[in-house]
C-alpha positions in Angstrom: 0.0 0.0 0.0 2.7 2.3 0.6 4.7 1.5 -2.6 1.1 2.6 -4.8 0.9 5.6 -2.5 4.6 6.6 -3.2 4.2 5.9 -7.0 1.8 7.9 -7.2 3.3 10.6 -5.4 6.2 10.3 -7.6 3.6 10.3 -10.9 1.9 13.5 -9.4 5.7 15.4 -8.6 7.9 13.7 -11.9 7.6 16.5 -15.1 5.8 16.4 -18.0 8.1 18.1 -20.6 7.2 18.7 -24.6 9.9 19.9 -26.9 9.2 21.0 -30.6 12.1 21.7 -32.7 11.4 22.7 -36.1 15.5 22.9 -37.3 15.6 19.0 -36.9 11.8 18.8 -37.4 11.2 16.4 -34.2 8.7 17.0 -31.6 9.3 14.7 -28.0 7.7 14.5 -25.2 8.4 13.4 -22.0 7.7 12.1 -18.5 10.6 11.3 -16.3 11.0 7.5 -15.4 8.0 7.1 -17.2 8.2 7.2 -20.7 8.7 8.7 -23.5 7.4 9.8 -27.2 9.4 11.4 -30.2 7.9 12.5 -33.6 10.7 13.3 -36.3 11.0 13.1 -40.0 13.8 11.9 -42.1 11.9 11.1 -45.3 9.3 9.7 -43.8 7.6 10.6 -40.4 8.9 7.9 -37.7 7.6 7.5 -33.9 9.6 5.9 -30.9 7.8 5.5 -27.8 9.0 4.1 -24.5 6.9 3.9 -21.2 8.7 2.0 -18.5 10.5 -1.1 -20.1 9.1 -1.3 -23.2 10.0 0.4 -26.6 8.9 0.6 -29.7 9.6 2.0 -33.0 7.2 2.4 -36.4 6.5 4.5 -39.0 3.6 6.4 -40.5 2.5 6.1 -43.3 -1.0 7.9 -45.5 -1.6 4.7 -47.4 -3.5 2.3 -44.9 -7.1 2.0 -45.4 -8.9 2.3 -41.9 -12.5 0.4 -42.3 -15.6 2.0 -41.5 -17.5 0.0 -38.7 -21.4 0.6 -38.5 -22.5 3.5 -35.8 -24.1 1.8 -32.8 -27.3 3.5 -31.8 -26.9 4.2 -28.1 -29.0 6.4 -25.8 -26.7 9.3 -25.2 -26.0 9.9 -21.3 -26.6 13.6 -20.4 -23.6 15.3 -19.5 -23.0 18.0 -17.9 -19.7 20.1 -20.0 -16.7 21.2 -18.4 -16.5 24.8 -18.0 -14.2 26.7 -20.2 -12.4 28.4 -17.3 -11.4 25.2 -15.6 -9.2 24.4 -19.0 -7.8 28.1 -19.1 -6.5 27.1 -15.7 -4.9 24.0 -16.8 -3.1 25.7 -20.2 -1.6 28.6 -17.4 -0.2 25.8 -15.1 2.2 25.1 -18.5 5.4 26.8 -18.0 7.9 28.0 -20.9 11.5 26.9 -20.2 13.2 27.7 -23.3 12.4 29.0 -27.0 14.4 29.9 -29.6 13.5 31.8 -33.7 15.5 32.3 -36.0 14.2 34.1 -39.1 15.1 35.1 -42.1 12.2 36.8 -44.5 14.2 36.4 -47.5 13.9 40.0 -48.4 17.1 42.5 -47.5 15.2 45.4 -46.5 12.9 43.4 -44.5 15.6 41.9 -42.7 17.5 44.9 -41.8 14.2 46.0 -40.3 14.1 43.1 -38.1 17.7 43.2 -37.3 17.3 45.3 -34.3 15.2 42.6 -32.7 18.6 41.1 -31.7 19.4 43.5 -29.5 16.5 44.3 -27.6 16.8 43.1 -23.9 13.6 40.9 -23.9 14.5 39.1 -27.2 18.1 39.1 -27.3 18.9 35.3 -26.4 15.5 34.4 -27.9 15.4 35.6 -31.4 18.0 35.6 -34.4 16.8 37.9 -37.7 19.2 36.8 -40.2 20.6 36.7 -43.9 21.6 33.1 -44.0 18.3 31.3 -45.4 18.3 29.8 -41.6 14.8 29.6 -40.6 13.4 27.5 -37.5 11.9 27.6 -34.1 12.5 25.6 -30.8 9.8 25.2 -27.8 10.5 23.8 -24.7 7.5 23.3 -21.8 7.0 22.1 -18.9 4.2 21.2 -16.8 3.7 19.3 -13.1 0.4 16.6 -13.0 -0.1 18.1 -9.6 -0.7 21.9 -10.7 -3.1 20.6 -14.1 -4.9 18.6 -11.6 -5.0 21.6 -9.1 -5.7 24.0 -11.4 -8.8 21.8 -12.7 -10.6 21.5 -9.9 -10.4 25.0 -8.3 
């Protein structure tokens, strides 16, 4: 009983971090001694997910043919939605660690426009305007179980 209570203490306190980097077009997120999950593309779009011991690796591909299953009629349960505030509380639990831009317009005079964004105290380590064709963007959040589950049911 006190091993479940501790794992899930460790679940609720462990981070949930998402990265998106657009410069080697891979998106990963993940959840410390828990698992993971990475979306890249090198010709074709490849996932790699972990969660504890076991791994796996595939690809995906447009071609597969899903079939359509007949619709069920069910009686519909009446439920009550979730109000919209409780999930604007969740997103502002999410915390930015890191983000990068780099950007290049392609036009000269647009660029030297931009240029000055470099320097400026907020954006200096955060943005790069520049003539190099070097265009990309990196994200990096990170959000606690604890605070989403918190911030839900305030």
């Amino acid at each position: 009983m006190i091993l479940l209570f501790l794992l899930l203490c460790w679940m609720l306190l462990s981070p949930l971090v998402l990265e998106l980097d657009t410069a080697s077009e891979k998106a990963m997120f993940t959840w410390p001694g828990i698992g993971s999950a990475s979306l890249w593309h090198d010709g074709k779009w490849q996932i790699f997910l972990r969660v504890f011991f076991f791994s796996k690796k595939f690809a995906l591909s447009g071609n597969k043919k899903h079939k359509v299953k007949p619709a069920r009629n069910k009686k519909q349960k009446s439920k009550r939605p979730v109000p919209f505030y409780r999930f604007v509380n969740c997103l502002k639990t999410f915390r930015v660690v890191d983000w990068k831009m780099a950007i290049d317009t392609g036009d000269f005079a647009l660029n030297a426009k931009l240029f000055p964004l470099n320097f400026h105290p907020m954006l200096q380590n955060h943005v790069e305007v520049n003539f190099t064709e070097k265009n990309y963007f990196y994200l990096k959040i990170r959000n606690y179980p604890w605070r989403m589950i918190y911030a839900f049911l305030r």
